[in-house]
RODO-2510 file (C-alpha; in nm, 4 decimals, decimal comma):
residues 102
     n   res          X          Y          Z
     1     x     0,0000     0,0000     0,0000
     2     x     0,1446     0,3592    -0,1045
     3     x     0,1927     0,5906     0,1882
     4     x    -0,0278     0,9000     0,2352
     5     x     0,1145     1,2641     0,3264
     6     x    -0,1723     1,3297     0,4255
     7     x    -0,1533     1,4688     0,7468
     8     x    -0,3770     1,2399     1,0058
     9     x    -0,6249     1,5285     1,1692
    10     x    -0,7191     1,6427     1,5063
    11     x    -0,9247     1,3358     1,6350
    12     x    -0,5965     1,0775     1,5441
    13     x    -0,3187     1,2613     1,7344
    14     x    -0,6263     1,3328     2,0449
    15     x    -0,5704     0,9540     2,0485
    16     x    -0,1971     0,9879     2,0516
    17     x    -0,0619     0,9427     2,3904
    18     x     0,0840     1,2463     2,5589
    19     x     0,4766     1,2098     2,5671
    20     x     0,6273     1,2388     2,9356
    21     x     0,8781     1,4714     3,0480
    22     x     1,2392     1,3231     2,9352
    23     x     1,4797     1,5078     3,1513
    24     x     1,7774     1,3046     2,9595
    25     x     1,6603     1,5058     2,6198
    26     x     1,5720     1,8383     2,8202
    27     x     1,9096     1,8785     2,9831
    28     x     2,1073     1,7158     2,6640
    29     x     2,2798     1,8916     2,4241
    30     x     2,5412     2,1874     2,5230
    31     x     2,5087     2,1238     2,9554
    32     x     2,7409     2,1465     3,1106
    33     x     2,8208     2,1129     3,5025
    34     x     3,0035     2,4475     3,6969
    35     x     3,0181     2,4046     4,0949
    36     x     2,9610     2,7292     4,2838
    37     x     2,9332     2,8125     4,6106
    38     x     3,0030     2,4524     4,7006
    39     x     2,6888     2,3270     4,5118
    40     x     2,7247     2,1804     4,1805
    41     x     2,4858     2,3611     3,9024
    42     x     2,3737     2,2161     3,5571
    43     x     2,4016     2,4986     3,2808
    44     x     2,3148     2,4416     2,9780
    45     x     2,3442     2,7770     2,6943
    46     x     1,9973     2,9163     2,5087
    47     x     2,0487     3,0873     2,1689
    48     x     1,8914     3,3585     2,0650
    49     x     1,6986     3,1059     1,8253
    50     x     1,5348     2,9157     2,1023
    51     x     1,4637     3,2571     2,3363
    52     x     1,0968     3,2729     2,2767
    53     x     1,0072     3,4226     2,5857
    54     x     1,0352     3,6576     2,8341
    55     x     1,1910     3,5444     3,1972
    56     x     1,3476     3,6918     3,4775
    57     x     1,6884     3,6965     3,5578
    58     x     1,7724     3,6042     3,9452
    59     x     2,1018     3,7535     3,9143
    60     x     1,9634     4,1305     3,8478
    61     x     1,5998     4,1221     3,8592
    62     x     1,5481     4,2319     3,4802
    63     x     1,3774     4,0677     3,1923
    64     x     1,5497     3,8322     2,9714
    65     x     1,3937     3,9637     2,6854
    66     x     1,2914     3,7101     2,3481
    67     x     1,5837     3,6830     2,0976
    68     x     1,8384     3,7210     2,3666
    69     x     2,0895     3,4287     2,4359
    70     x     2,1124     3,3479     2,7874
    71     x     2,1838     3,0813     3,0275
    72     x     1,9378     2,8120     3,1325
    73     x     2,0861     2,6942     3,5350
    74     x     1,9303     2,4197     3,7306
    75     x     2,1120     2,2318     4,0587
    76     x     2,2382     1,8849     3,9837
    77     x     2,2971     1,7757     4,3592
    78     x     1,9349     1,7975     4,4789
    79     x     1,7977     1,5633     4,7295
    80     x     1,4714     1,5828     4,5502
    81     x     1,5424     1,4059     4,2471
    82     x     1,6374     1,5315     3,8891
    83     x     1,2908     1,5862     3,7730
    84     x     1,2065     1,8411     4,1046
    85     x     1,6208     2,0149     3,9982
    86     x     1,4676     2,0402     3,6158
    87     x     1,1319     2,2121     3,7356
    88     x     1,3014     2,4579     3,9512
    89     x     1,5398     2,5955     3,7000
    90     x     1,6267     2,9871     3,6149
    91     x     1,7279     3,1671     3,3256
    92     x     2,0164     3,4159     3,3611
    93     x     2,1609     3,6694     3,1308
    94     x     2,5073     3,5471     3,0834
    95     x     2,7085     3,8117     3,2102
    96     x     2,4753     3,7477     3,5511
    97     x     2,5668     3,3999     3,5802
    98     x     2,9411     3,4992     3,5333
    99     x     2,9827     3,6876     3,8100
   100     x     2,7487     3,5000     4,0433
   101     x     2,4619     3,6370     4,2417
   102     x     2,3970     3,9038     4,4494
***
């Protein structure tokens, strides 16, 4: 039978099962692991291409506007598991992160 391009509609992907959150493919890619302050800190870089939105920066307390690249940080020596480190994650401009917080 020939395959269809067809794309499949809204009622068979509602059927689809949800994926669930893969913390290996969220923190893949360009992480990297920085101790500070005696804890040790997954940070992994966001390009200006992935920046869709708007966060804000713990380091100074402004917006890390869209488009900007910036730094994604997230502890990697929590008690509560990886998936609780993951959830509580920050985005900091990158000159923040360099010279650590306030």
């Amino acid at each position: 039978m020939a395959r269809s391009n067809r794309s499949r509609g809204r009622a068979a992907r509602a059927r689809e099962p949800h994926p669930e959150l893969d913390v290996e493919r969220l923190t893949a890619g360009w992480r990297r692991t920085e101790v500070r302050s005696g804890r040790e800190w997954n940070v992994q870089p966001v390009t200006e291409a992935q920046a869709v939105k708007a966060y804000v920066c713990p380091g100074c307390g402004l917006d890390v506007e869209p488009g900007t690249a910036h730094l994604v940080a997230w502890r990697a020596d929590g008690v509560l598991g990886d998936a609780a480190d993951l959830a509580s994650r920050r985005h900091w401009h990158t000159h923040c992160w360099r010279i650590g917080p306030k």
